[in-house]
Structure formats: structure tokens, C-alpha cells
Biopython code that builds the backbone (N, CA, C, O; Angstrom):
import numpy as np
from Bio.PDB.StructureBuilder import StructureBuilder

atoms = [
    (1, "UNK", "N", (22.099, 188.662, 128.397)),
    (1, "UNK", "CA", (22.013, 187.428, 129.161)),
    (1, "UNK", "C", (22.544, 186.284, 128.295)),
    (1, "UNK", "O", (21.705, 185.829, 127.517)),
    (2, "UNK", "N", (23.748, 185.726, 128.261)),
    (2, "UNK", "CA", (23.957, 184.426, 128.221)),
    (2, "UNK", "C", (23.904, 183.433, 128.864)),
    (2, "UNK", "O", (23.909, 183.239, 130.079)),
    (3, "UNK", "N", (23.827, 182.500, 127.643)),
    (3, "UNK", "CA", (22.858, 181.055, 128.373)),
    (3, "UNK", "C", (23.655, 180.391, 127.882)),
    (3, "UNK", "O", (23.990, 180.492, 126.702)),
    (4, "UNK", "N", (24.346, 179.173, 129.098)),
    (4, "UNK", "CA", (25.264, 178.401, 129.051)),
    (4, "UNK", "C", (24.883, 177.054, 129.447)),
    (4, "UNK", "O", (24.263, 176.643, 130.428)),
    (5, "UNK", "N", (25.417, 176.453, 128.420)),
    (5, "UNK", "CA", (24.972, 174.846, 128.552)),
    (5, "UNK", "C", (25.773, 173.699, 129.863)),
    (5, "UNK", "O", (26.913, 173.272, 130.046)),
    (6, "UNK", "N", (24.343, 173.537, 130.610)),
    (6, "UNK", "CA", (25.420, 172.809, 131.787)),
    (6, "UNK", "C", (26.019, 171.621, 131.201)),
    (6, "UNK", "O", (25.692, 171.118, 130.126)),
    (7, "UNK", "N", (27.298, 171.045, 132.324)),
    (7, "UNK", "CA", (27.765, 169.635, 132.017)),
    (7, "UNK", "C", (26.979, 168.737, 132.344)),
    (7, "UNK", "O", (27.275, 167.549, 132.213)),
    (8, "UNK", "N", (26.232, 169.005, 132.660)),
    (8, "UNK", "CA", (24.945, 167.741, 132.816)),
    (8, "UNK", "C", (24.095, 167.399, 131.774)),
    (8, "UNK", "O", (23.025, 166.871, 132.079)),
    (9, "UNK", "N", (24.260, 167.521, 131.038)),
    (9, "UNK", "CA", (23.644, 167.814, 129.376)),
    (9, "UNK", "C", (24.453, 167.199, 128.744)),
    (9, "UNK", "O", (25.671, 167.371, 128.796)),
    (10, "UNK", "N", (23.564, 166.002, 127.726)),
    (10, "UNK", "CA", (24.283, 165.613, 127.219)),
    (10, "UNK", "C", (23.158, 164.829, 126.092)),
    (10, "UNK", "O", (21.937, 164.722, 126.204)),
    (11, "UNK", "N", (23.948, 164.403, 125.132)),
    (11, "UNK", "CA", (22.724, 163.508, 124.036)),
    (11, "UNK", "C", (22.909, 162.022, 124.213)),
    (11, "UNK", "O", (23.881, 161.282, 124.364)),
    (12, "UNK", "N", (21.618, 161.870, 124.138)),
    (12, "UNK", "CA", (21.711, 160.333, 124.036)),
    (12, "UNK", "C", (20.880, 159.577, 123.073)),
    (12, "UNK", "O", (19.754, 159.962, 122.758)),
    (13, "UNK", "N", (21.622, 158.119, 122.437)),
    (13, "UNK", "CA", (20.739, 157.759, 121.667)),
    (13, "UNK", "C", (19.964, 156.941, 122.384)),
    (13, "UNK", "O", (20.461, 156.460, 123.402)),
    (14, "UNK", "N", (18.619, 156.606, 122.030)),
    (14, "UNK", "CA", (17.525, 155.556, 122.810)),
    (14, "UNK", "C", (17.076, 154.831, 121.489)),
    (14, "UNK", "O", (16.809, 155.285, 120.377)),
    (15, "UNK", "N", (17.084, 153.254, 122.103)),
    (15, "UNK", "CA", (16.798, 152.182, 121.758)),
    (15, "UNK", "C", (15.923, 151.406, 122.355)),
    (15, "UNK", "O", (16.107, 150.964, 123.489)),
    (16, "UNK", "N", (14.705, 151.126, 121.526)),
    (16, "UNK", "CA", (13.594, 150.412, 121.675)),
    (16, "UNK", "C", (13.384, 148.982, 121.809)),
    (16, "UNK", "O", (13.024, 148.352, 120.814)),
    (17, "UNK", "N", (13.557, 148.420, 122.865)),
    (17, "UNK", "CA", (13.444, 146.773, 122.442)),
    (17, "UNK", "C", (11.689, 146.263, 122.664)),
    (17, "UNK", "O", (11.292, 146.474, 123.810)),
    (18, "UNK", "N", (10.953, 145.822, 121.992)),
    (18, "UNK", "CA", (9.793, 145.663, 121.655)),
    (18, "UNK", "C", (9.134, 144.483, 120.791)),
    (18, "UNK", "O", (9.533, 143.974, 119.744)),
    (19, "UNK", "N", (7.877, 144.184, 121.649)),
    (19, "UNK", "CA", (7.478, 142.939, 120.594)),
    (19, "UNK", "C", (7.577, 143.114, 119.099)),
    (19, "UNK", "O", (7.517, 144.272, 118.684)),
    (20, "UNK", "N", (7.723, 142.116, 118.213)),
    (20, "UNK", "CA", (7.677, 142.501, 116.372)),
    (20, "UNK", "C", (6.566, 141.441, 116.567)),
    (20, "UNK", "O", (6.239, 140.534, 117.333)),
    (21, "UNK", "N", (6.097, 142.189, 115.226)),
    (21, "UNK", "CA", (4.300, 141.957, 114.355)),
    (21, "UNK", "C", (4.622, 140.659, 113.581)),
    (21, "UNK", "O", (5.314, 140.405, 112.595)),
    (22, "UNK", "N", (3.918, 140.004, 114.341)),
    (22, "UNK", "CA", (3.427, 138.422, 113.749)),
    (22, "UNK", "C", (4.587, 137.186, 114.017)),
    (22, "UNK", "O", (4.439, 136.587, 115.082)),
    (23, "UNK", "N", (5.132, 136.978, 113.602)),
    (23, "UNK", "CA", (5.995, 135.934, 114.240)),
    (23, "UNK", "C", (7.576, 135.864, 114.535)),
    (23, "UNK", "O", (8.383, 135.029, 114.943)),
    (24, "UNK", "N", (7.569, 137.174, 114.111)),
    (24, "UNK", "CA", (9.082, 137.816, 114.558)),
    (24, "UNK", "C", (9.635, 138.001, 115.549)),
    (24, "UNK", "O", (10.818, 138.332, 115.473)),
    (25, "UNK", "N", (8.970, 137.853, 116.938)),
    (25, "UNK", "CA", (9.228, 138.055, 118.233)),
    (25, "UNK", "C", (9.361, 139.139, 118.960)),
    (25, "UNK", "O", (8.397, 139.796, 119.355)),
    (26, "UNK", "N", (10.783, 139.465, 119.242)),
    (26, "UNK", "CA", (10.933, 140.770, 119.502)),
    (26, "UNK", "C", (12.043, 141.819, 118.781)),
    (26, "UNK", "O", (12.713, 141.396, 117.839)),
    (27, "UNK", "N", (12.184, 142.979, 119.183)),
    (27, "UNK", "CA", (13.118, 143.706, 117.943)),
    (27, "UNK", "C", (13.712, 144.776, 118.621)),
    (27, "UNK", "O", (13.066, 145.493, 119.385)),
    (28, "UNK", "N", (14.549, 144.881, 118.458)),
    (28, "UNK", "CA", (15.550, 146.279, 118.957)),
    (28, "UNK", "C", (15.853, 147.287, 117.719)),
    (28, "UNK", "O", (16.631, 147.192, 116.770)),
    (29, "UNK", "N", (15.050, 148.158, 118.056)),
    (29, "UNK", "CA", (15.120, 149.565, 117.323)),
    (29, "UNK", "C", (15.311, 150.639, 117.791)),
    (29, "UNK", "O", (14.840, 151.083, 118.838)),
    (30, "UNK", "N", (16.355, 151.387, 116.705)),
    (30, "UNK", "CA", (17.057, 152.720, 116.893)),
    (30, "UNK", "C", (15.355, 154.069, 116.903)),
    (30, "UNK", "O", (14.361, 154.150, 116.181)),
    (31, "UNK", "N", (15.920, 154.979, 118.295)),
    (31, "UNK", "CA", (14.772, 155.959, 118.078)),
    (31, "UNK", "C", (14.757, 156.746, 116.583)),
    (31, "UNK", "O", (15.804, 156.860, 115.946)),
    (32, "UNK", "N", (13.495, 157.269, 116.091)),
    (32, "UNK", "CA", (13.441, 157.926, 115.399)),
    (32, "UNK", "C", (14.030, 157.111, 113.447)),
    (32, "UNK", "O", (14.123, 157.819, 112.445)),
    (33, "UNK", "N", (14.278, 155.760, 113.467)),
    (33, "UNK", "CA", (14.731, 155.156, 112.630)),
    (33, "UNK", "C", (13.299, 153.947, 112.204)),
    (33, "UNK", "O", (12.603, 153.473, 113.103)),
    (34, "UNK", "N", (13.103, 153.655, 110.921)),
    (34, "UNK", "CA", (12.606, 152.488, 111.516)),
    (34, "UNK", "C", (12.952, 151.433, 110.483)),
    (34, "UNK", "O", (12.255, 150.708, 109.774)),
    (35, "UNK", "N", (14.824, 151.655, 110.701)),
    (35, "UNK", "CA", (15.136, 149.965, 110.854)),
    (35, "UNK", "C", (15.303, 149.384, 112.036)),
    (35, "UNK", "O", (15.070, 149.820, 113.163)),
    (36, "UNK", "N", (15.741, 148.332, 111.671)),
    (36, "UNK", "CA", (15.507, 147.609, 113.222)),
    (36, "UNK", "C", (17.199, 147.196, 113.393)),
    (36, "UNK", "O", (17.906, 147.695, 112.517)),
    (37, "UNK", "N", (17.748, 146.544, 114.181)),
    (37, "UNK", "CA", (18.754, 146.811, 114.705)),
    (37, "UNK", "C", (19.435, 145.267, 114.848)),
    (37, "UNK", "O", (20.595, 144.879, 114.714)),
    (38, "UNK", "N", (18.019, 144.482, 115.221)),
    (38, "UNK", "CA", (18.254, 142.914, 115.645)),
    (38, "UNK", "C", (16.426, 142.508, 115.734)),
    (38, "UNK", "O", (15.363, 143.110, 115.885)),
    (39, "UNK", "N", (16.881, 141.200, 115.544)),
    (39, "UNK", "CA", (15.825, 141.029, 115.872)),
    (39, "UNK", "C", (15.801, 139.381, 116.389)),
    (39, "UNK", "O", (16.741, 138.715, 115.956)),
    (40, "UNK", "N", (14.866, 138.701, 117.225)),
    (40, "UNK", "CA", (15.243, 137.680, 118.061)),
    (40, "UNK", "C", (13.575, 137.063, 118.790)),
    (40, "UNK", "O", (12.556, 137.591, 119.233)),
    (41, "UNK", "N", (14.195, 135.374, 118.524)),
    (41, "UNK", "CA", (12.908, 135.252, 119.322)),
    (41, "UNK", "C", (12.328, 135.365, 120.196)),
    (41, "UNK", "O", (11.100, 135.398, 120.284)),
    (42, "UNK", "N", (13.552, 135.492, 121.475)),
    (42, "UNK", "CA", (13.074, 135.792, 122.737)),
    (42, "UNK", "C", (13.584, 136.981, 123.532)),
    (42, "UNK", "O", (14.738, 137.392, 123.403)),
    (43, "UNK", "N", (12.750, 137.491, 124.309)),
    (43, "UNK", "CA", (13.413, 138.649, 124.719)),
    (43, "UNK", "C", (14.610, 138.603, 125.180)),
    (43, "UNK", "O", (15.466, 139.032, 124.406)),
    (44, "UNK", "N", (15.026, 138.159, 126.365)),
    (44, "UNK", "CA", (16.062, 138.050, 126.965)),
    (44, "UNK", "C", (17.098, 137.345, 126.191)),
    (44, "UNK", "O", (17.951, 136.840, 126.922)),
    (45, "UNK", "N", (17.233, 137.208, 125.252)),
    (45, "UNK", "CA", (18.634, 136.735, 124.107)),
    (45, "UNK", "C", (18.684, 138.375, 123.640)),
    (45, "UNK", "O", (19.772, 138.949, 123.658)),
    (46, "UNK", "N", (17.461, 139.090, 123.225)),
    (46, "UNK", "CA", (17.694, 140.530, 122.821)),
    (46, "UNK", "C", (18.090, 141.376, 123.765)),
    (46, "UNK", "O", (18.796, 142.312, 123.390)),
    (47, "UNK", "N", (17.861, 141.305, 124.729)),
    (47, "UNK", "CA", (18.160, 141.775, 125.999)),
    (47, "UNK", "C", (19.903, 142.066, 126.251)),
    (47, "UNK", "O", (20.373, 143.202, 126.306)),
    (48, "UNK", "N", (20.613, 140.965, 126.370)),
    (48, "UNK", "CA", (21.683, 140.244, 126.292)),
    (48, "UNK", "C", (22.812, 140.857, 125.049)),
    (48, "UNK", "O", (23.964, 141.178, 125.342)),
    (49, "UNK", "N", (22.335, 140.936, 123.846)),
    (49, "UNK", "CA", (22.841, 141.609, 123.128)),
    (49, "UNK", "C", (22.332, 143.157, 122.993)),
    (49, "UNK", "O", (23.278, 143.873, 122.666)),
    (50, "UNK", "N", (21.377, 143.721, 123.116)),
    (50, "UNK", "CA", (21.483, 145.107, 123.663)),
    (50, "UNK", "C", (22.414, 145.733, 124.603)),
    (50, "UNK", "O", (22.979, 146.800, 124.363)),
    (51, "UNK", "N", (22.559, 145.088, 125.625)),
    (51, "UNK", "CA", (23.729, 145.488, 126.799)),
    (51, "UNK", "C", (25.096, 145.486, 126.158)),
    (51, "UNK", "O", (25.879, 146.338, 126.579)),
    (52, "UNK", "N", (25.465, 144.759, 125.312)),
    (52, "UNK", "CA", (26.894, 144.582, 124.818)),
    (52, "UNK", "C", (26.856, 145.653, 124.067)),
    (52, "UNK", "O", (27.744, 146.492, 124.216)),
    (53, "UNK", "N", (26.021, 145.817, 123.287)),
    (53, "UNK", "CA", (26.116, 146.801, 122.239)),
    (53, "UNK", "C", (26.201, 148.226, 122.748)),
    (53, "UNK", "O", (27.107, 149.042, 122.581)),
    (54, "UNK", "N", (25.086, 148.341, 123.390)),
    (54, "UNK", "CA", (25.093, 149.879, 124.237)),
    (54, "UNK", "C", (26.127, 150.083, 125.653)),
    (54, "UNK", "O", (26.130, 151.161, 126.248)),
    (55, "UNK", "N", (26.930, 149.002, 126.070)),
    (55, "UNK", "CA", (28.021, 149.388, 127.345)),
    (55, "UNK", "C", (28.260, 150.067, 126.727)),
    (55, "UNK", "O", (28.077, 150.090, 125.510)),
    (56, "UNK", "N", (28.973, 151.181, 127.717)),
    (56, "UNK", "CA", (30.283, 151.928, 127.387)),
    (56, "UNK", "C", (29.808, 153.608, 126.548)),
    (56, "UNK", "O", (30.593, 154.521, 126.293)),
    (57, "UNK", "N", (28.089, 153.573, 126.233)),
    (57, "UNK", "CA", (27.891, 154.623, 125.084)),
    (57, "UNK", "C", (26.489, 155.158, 125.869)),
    (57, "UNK", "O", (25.532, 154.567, 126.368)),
    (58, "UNK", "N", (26.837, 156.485, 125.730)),
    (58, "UNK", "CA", (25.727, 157.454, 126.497)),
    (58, "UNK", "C", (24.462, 157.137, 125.260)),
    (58, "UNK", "O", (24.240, 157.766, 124.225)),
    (59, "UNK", "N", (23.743, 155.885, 125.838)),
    (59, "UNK", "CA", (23.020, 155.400, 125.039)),
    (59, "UNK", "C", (21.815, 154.925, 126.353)),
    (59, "UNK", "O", (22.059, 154.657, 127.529)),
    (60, "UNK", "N", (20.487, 154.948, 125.636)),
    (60, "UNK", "CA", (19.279, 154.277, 127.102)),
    (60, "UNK", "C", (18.620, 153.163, 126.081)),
    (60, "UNK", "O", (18.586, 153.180, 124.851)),
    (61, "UNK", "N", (18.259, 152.474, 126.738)),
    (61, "UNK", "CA", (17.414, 151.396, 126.537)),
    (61, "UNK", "C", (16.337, 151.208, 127.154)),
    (61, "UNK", "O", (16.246, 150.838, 128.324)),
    (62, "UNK", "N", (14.926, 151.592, 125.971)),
    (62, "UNK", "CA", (13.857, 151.852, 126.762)),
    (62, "UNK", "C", (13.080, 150.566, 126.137)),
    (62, "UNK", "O", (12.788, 150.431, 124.949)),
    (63, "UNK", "N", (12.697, 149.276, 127.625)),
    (63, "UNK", "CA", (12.467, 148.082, 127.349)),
    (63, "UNK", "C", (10.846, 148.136, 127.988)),
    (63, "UNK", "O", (10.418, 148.306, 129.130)),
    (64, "UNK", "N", (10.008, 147.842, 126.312)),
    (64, "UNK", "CA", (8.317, 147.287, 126.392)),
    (64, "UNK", "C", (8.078, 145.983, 126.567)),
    (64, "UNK", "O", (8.565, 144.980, 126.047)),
    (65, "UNK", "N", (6.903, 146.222, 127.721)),
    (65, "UNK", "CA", (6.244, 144.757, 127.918)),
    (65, "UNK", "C", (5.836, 143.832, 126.472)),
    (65, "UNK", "O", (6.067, 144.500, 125.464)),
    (66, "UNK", "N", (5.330, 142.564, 126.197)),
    (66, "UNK", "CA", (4.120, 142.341, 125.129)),
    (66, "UNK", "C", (3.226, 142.964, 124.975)),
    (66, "UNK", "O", (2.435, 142.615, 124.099)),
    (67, "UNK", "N", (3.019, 143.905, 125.592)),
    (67, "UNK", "CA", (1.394, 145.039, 124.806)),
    (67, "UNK", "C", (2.320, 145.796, 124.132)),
    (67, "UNK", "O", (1.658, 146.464, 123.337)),
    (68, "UNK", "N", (3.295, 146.021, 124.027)),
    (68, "UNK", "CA", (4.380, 147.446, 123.675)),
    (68, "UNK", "C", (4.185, 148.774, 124.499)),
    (68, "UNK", "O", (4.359, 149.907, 124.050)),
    (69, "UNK", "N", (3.645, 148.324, 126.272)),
    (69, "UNK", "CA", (3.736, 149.059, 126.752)),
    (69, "UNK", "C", (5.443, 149.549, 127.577)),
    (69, "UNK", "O", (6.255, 148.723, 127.993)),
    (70, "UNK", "N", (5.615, 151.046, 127.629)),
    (70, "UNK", "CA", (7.152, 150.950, 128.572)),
    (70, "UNK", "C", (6.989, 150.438, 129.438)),
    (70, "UNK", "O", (5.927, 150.733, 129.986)),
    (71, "UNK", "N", (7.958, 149.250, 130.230)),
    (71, "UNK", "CA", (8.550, 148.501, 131.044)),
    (71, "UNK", "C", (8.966, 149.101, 132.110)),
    (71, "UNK", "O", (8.506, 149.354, 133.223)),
    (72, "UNK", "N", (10.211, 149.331, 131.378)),
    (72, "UNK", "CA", (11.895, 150.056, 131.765)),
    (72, "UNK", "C", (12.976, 150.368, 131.156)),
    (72, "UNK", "O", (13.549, 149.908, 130.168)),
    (73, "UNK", "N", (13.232, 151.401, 132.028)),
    (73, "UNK", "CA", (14.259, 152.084, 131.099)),
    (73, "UNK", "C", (15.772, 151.968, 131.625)),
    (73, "UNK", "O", (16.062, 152.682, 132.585)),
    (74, "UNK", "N", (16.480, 151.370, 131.238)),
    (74, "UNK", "CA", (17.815, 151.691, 131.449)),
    (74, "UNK", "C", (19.166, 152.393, 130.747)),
    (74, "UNK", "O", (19.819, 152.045, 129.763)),
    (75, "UNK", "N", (19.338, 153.717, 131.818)),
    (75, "UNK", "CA", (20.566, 154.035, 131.193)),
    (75, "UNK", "C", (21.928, 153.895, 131.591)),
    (75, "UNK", "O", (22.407, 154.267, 132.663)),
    (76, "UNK", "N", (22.630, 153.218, 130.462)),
    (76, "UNK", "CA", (23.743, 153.372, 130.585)),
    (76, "UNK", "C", (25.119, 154.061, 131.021)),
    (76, "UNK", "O", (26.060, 153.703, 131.729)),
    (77, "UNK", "N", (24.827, 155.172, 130.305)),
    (77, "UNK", "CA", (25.307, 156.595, 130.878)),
    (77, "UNK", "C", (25.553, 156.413, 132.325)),
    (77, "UNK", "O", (26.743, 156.458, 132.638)),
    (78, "UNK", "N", (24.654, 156.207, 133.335)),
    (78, "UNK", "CA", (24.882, 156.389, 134.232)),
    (78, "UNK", "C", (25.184, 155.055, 135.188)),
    (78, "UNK", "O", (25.785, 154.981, 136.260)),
    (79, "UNK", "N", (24.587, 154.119, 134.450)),
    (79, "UNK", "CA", (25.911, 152.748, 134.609)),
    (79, "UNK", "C", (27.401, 152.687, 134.616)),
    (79, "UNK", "O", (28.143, 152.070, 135.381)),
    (80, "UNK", "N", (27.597, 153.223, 133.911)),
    (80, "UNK", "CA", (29.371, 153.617, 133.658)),
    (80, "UNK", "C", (29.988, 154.462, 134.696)),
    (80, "UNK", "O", (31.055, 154.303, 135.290)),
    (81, "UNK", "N", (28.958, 155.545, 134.810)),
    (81, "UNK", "CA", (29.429, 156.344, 135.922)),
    (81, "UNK", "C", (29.333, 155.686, 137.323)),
    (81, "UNK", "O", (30.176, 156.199, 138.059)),
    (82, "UNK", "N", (28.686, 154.837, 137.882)),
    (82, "UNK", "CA", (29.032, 154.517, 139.191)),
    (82, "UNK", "C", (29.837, 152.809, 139.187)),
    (82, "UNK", "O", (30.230, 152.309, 140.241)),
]
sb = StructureBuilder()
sb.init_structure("model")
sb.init_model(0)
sb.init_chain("A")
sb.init_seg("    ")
for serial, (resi, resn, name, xyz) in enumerate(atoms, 1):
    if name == "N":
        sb.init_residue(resn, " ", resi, " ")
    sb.init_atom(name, np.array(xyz, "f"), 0.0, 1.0, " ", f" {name:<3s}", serial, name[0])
structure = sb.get_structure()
């Protein structure tokens, strides 16, 4: 029995945008890394530059409320495609 990898499969990197500890605001971080990527006082300026950065790249952006609970997630990947 071979096992064949569908084209629907694919890797992606995910990026964390999330409150930062104490007066740093908020921060966009790479999964599984923990540098940070950017960092900014308000969300939506991080927001803004997340999208530029990740168009175009089978990349998701998984965006936490202020508790650092998940929000939403957006992927790109499939932005591009439609």
C-alpha cells in the first residue's frame, strides 16, 4: 500500500499577533520561535503590517483578543487563491 501525498497539502507558517507583557502593546510572533517579529503599540498598525508581510506566502495569521485569547484566523493561502 502506498500512501500518496494529496495536492491539498501543504505547509504553512503561522504567525501570532498578540498582546506583549507590560507596556509593549502588541507583538507579532513567528510559531514555534520566540522572537518576535514586530512589535507596536496598537493593534491595528500591527495588523496592517502583518498583511504586507504575509500577502502572497502560504502563511496564516492567527489574531488574539487582549486576554491572548484566539480571535481569528486568517489565511492567506487561500486569499490568493480566490
Amino acid at each position: 500500500m502506498a500512501l500518496q501525498m494529496s495536492s491539498e497539502y501543504s505547509l504553512k507558517q503561522r504567525y501570532f499577533l498578540e498582546p506583549g507583557f507590560g507596556v509593549n502593546g502588541w507583538v507579532l510572533r513567528k510559531e514555534g520561535s520566540n522572537s518576535i517579529v514586530k512589535k507596536a503599540k496598537y493593534k491595528l498598525m500591527l495588523l496592517y503590517f502583518a498583511e504586507n508581510l504575509l500577502n502572497n506566502q502560504k502563511a496564516e495569521l492567527r489574531i488574539c483578543d487582549s486576554n491572548g485569547l484566539l480571535e481569528e484566523i486568517i489565511d492567506f493561502e487561500k486569499l490568493n487563491k480566490s
